[in-house]
N, C-alpha and C positions, 0 to 999 in steps of 0.2 A: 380286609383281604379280599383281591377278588375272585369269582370263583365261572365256572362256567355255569348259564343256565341249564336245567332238566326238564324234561316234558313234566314232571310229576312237581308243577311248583307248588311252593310253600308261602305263607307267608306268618310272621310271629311279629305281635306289639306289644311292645310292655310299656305304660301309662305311668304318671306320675301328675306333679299339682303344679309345678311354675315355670318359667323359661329358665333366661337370662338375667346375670346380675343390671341390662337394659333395656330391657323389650321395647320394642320400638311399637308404636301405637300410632303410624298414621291410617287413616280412616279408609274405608273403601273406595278403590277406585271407580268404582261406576259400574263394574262389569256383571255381567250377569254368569253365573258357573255354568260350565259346559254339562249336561244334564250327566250324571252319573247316575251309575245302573243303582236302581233300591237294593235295599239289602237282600232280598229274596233272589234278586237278579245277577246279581254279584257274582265277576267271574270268582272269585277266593269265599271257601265259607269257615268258619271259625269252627276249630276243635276242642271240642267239651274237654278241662281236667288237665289244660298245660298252662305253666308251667306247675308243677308239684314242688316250692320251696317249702323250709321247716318252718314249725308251727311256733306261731309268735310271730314271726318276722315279716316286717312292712317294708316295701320296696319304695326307696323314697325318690325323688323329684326325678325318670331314667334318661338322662340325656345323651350317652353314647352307647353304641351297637356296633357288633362285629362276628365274625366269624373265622375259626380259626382250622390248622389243613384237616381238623380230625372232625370238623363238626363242629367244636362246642363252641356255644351262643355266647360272649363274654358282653357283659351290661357293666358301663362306668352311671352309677346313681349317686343323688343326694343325700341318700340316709348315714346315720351314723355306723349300721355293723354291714358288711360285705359290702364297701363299696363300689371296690371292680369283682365279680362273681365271675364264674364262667356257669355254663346251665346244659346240661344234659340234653340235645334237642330232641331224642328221641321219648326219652322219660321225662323231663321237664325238671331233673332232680338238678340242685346245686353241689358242684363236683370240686371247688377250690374256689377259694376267694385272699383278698387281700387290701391292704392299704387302710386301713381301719386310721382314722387320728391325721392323716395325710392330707386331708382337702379340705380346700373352701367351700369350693364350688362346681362338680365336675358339669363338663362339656363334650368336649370330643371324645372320641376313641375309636381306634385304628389296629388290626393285627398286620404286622407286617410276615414279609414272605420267609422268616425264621421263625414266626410265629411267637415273638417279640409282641408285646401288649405297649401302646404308647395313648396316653391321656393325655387330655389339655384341660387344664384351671383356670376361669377367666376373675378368681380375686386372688391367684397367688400370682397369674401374669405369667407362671411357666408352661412349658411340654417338659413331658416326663415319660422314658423308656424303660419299662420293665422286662424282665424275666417272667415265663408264665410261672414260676414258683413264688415272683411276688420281688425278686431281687431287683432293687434299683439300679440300671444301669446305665441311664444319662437322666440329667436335666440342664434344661437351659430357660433362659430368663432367671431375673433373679426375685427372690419371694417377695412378695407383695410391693415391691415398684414398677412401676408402669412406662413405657417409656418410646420412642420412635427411631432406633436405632438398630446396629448391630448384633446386640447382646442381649436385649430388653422387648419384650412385648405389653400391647395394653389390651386385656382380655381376649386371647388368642383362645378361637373359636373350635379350629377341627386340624389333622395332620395326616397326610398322605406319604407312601413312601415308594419309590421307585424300586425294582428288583435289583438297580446298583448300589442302593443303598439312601442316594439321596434323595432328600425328603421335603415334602412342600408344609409350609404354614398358613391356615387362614388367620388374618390378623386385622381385625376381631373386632370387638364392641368397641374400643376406644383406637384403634386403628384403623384404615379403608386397604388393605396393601394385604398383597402372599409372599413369602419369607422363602426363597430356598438356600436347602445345607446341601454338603456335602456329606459322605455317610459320618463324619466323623464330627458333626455338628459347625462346623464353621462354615462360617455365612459365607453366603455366594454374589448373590442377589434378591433386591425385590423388587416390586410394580406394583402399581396403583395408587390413588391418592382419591380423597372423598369428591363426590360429584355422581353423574347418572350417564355421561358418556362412555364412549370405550373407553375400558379399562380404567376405570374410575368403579367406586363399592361406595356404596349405603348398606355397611354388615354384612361381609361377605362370612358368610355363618357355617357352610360347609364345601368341601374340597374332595376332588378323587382325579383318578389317573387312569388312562386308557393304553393299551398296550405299543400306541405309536409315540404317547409322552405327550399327549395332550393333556391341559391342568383344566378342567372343569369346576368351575365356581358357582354358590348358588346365593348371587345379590338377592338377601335378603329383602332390605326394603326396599331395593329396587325391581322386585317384584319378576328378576330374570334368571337364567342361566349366562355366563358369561365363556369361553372357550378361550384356551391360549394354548402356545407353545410351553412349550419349559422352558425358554427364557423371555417369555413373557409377552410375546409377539397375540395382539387379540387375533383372532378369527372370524368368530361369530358370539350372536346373544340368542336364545330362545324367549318369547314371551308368548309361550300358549294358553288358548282362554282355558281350558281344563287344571288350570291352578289358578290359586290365590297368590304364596308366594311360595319359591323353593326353601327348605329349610336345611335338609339333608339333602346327600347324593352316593349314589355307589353305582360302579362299572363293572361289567362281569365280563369272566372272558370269553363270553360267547355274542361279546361288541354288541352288549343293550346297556343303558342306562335305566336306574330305579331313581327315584326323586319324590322326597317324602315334603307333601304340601302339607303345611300346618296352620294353613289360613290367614286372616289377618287379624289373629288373638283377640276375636270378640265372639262370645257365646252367641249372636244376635245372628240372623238368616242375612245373607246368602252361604249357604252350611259348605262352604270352603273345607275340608278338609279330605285329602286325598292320598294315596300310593300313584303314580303314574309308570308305566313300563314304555320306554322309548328308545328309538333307536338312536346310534351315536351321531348321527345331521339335526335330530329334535322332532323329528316327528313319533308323534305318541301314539302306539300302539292299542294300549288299552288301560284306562284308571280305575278305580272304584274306592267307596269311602264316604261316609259321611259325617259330622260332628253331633257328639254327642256321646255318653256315656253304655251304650248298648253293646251287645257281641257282634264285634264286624264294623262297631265307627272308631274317631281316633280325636284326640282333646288335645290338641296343640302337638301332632306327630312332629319328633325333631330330630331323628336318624333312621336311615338305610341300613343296611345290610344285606347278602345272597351269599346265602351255603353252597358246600361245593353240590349237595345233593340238587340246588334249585332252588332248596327253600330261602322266605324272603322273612329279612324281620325288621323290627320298624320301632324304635321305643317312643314316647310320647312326655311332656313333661306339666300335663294338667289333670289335674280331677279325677281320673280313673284307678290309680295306684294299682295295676294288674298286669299281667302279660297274655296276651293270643297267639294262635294259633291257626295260619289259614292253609286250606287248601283247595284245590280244586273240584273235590269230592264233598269236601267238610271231614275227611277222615286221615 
């Protein structure tokens, strides 16, 4: 959901160990990272003692992030218990969860402006809309076939939804193309097909939406942001040196974009891994981020999100198994 920026931003990463049912593994393009600020220099600094989940409980692989109109942080993970949670952002405490036995694989996730919870599975090949009490109240695609059609996704990545209801799909690991419905899930249209020109995807991995109805795409391997209409008209691409590749994206409605850089999935220097803050034409503001397991870097960052308060949160799906907390104070 999107929310307006606050002076008093925030930012929250919760970590985890793997991608995607495909991680794409091509090699460094050559480029050198645009210098980000060291951890000392960081405009966000990390808050000691968030999140406070119950004792036992390991947050497993976190690949979708959201925020919803009251606050709370909702994390779609790979472990077996609380796999969609929502999280207390001021206490860090876990307030409702659901979906336990449900997933393969989770990926995306999205709070729409009913505050409607919708996930995407890239090995069951659906999207799925919940109730925040956890009640199923659509799915589409059908379980575990894969496919290039009307009805059928192949590992559908993230889902966006407009405040009429209709709702965009990135599609996904075994797709190059975005899917739009109407609120009532029937197909409308889609675009794209695999390739590196316009409007063409290598993993278009995540999706958002700006209040004029532009669809914002983030070409994974192809290392861009891509810009369209809602019926699919390209615009523009961004490729600025201060990312590796985009992974996630979210719009706020205070017209900035967030764009969570999760590098080019190798532990090895040039330490790619980023938050970027930028405006809706592409020009970047301000990044910071480094890779690696410490307070304040990020192991494969693979979603956005912006509270209504400001705050920013960001889940990750390597090595760290945790969640952060940033601010501008570190308080």
């Amino acid at each position: 959901m999107r929310h307006a920026t606050a002076p008093t931003l925030l930012i929250a990463v919760l970590t985890a160990v793997a991608c995607g049912p495909a991680p794409d593994t091509a090699a460094d393009d050559g480029m050198d990272a645009a210098a980000a600020p060291t951890d000392a220099e960081a405009p966000y600094q990390a808050v000691a003692g968030w999140p406070s989940l119950p004792d036992g409980f390991v947050m497993g692989e976190a690949a979708g992030v959201d925020v919803d109109s009251r606050g709370r942080v909702w994390v779609f993970h790979r472990g077996e218990e609380h796999p969609i949670m929502a999280i207390d952002a001021e206490s860090g405490e876990m307030v409702t969860s659901f979906g336990e036995g449900m997933f393969s694989n989770a990926h995306g996730l999205e709070v729409d402006h009913e505050d409607n919870v919708w996930v995407t599975d890239t090995q069951t090949h659906q999207v799925y809309r919940f109730s925040q009490e956890g009640e199923l109240l659509m799915t589409l695609g059908e379980n575990g076939v894969a496919g290039l059609d009307e009805t059928h996704f192949d590992q559908p990545t993230d889902v966006v939804i407009a405040p009429t209801g209709e709702f965009f799909v990135s599609d996904g690991y075994g797709n190059s193309r975005v899917v739009k419905f109407d609120a009532d899930g029937n197909y409308l249209m889609s675009w794209g097909e695999p390739g590196d020109g316009p409007g063409q995807f290598n993993l278009p991995h995540g999706i958002a939406l700006d209040d004029e109805g532009r669809v914002y795409v983030a070409d994974r391997t192809n290392l861009r942001v891509q810009v369209f209409t809602s019926d699919g008209e390209y615009l523009a691409e961004w490729q600025p040196e201060e990312w590796a590749r985009p992974w996630g994206l979210e719009v706020t409605d205070g017209g900035e974009i967030f764009v969570m850089d999760g590098g080019h999935m190798s532990p090895e220097p040039p330490h790619y891994a980023n938050v970027l803050r930028m405006t809706l034409d592409g020009e970047v503001l301000e990044h910071w981020g480094s890779y690696g397991p410490d307070a304040g870097q990020f192991s494969w960052g693979h979603d956005v999100a912006v509270g209504p308060d400001g705050a920013v949160y960001t889940v990750e799906v390597r090595n760290n198994l945790r969640a952060q907390k940033f601010t501008r104070g570190g308080m």
